[in-house]
Each structure stands twice: as structure tokens, then as C-alpha cells.
N, C-alpha and C positions, 0 to 999 in steps of 0.2 A: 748122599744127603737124603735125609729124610723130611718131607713136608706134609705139613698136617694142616688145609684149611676147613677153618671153624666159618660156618655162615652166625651172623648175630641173633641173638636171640628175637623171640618176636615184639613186636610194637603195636598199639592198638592202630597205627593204620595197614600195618598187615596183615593183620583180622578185617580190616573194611574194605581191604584190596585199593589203597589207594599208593598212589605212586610219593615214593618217598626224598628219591635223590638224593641231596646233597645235605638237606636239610636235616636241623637238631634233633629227631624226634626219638623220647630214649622210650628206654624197654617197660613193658608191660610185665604183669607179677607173674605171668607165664613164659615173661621172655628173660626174667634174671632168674627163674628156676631152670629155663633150659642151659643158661649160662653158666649154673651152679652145676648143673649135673654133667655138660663138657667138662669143666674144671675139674670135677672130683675123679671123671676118668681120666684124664690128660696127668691127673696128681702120680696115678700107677707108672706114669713112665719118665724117664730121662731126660727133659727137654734142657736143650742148648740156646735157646732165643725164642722171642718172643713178639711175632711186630704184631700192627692194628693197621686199619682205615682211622684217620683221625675224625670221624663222624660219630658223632655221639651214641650211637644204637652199637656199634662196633665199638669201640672204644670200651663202654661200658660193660660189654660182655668180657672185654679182653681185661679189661680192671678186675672182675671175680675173677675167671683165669688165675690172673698173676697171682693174686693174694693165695690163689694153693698152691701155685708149684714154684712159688717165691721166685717168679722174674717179675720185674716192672716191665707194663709191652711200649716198646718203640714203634713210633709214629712213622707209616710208611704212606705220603699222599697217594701213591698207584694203585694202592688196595682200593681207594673208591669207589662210591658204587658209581654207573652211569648219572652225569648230570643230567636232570630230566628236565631242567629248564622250564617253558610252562607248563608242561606235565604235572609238576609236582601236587599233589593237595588232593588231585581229580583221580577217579576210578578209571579202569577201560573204559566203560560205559559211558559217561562224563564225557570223558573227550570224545568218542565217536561221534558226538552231539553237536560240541563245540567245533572241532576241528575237523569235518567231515573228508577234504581234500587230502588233508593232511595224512590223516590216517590210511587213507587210499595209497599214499606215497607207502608209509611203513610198512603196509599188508606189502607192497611191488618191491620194495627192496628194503626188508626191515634191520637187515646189515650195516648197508651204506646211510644211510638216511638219517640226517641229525635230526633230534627231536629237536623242537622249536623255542630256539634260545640256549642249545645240552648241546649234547655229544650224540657221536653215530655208537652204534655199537663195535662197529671196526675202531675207533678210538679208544673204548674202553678198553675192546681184545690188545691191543697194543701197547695202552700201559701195563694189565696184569701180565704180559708177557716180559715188560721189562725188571717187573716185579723179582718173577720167576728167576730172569736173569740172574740179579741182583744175589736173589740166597744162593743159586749153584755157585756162582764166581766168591762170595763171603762164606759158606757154611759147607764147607765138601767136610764129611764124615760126620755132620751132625745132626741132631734133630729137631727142627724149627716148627711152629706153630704159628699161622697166620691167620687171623680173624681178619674176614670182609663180607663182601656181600654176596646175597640169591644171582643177581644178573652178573655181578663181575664173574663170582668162580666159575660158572657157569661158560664165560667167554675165555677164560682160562683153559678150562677140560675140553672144551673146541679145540685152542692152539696144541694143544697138547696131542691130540688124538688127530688130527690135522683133518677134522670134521668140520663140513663147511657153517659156516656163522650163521646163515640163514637158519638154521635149524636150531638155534638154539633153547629153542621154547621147546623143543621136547627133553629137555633135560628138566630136572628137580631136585629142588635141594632143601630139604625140611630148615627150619630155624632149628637154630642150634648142633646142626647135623656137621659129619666132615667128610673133607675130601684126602684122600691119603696118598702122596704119590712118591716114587723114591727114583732120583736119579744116579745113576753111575754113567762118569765124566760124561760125554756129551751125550747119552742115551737115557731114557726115565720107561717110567711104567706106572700106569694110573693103576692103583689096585685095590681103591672104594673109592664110591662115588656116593653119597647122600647114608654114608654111617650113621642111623639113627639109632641104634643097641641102648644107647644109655639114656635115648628119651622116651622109654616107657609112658604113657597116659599124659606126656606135656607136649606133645605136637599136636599139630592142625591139618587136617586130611589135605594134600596138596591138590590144588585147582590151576 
């Protein structure tokens, strides 16, 4: 199998670095171009399925998608991003202010630790692992395309690489960018991580 995750394209609160979660917020004219230009490379190849996160910013990206390489995307809840509960709306900075304790928790185990009213990040890492499950056991010998999110794939290419969660902020993953990974039967190989080739002058310098 072959697996291609698409991160969504960008939204204005990921220009303002605010935390987005769960929440509807769709793509900005720089985030349905980077959608546009995933889709028109993904059009050069063979794809056999097509899921989403069904949140609006992923969904929408995976809508352009479809329309070029003619799959409609099926709705996968585990692709989700992390629920960020009261997170949501506020910058880092913002909550360092607000939630001063809190944050102290995340800095000591920013793995284990549920955001306030969300998910830990080990919750997330273990749906997108059931995720993964899901297409090896449905799609052996073919080539699937999943759009979701910065934090999820991110705790994805962790489980994968069997790199501890704690570190997952040193990974990046531009909007619009992929992750390419191909398994054979119970063994895979991550081999791209943050594919940006086809977003020429529509990314945002990662921070």
C-alpha cells in the first residue's frame, strides 16, 4: 500500500497562529491554492481512495482534491486534528497568560497531558494509528490519499518511526505539503516527510 497524507491547506488562523481544533474554520485564498496545486499533482498519479478529517479546513481541501482526480473523499473521524478544547481561538502566547499552570503541565509532559476540555496528544497518536490500521487491512496494493492535519500527521510519523511523542514539535509539515509512506504487509517505510515540490511561492515559512 501506498499512503499519501495531504496536511489542509492554510486558514487565516494559521497565519495568526491560533489554535484551531475541531473547529469550522475553512481555507483562506492561499489555502484553496495550496489545495489546488496538491490536487493537480496527485492528478499525475493513480489513486485508488480518497478519505478526509471531516472538519471543514480538511474536508475542503480534500473537495478540490477529488474534483481532479475524480474520487469523492470519504469521511474518516480519526484523521482529526487534536481537540484543543479551550485552546481553541487563542495563540501560544494567549494561553501562556491565561493558563499559566497549565501550560507548565504541557511544557512537563506535553504527550500525556489533555489540553483543557481536548485530547492528550497520545489520544490523538492513537486514533491516527488506528487510522493507518484501517487503510493497510482495506487497501493492500493500492494507493490512498488522506488529508488531515499539522498535529495529527505529525503524531502519525511518530508511531511510525517509533519516535517518542514528546518530540513532536520538531517535526513540520507545511499546509498543503505530504507525507508519503508505503507499507508492505506488516512492515512500511516513511520516505517524504513535509513534500512541499508543488507549493512553489504559496507556503508560509514554518515557525
Amino acid at each position: 500500500m501506498r499512503l499519501i497524507v495531504v496536511r489542509h491547506g492554510e486558514t487565516a488562523w494559521n497565519a495568526e497562529r491560533r489554535y484551531q481544533g475541531h473547529l469550522p474554520i475553512p481555507l483562506n485564498a492561499r489555502g484553496r491554492e495550496q489545495a489546488l496545486r496538491a490536487a493537480q499533482r496527485l492528478a499525475t498519479l493513480t489513486i485508488d481512495q480518497l478519505y478526509a478529517s471531516d472538519i471543514a479546513r480538511a474536508w475542503e481541501t480534500a473537495s478540490i482534491i477529488g474534483a481532479h482526480i475524480g474520487l469523492a473523499p470519504q469521511a474518516l473521524s480519526d484523521l482529526r486534528e487534536i481537540n484543543d478544547g479551550d485552546w481553541a481561538g487563542h495563540t501560544p502566547e494567549e494561553l501562556h497568560n491565561l493558563f499559566p499552570d497549565h501550560m507548565q503541565l504541557i511544557k512537563l509532559n506535553p504527550d500525556s497531558t489533555q489540553r483543557l476540555n481536548g485530547e492528550s496528544y497520545a489520544e490523538l497518536q492513537q486514533r491516527m494509528a488506528n487510522a493507518f490500521d484501517h487503510f493497510v487491512a482495506n487497501h493492500r496494493g493500492q494507493t490512498v490519499v488522506a488529508v488531515s492535519h499539522g498535529g495529527a500527521i505529525r503524531a502519525l510519523v511518530c508511531h511510525l518511526l517509533a519516535a517518542p511523542l514528546r518530540h513532536f514539535g520538531r517535526l513540520w509539515l507545511d499546509n498543503g505539503a505530504f507525507v508519503e509512506i508505503v507499507a508492505h504487509g506488516d512492515e512500511w517505510r516513511v520516505l517524504r516527510v513535509n513534500d512541499a515540490a508543488h507549493l512553489d511561492g504559496v507556503f508560509a515559512k514554518g515557525e
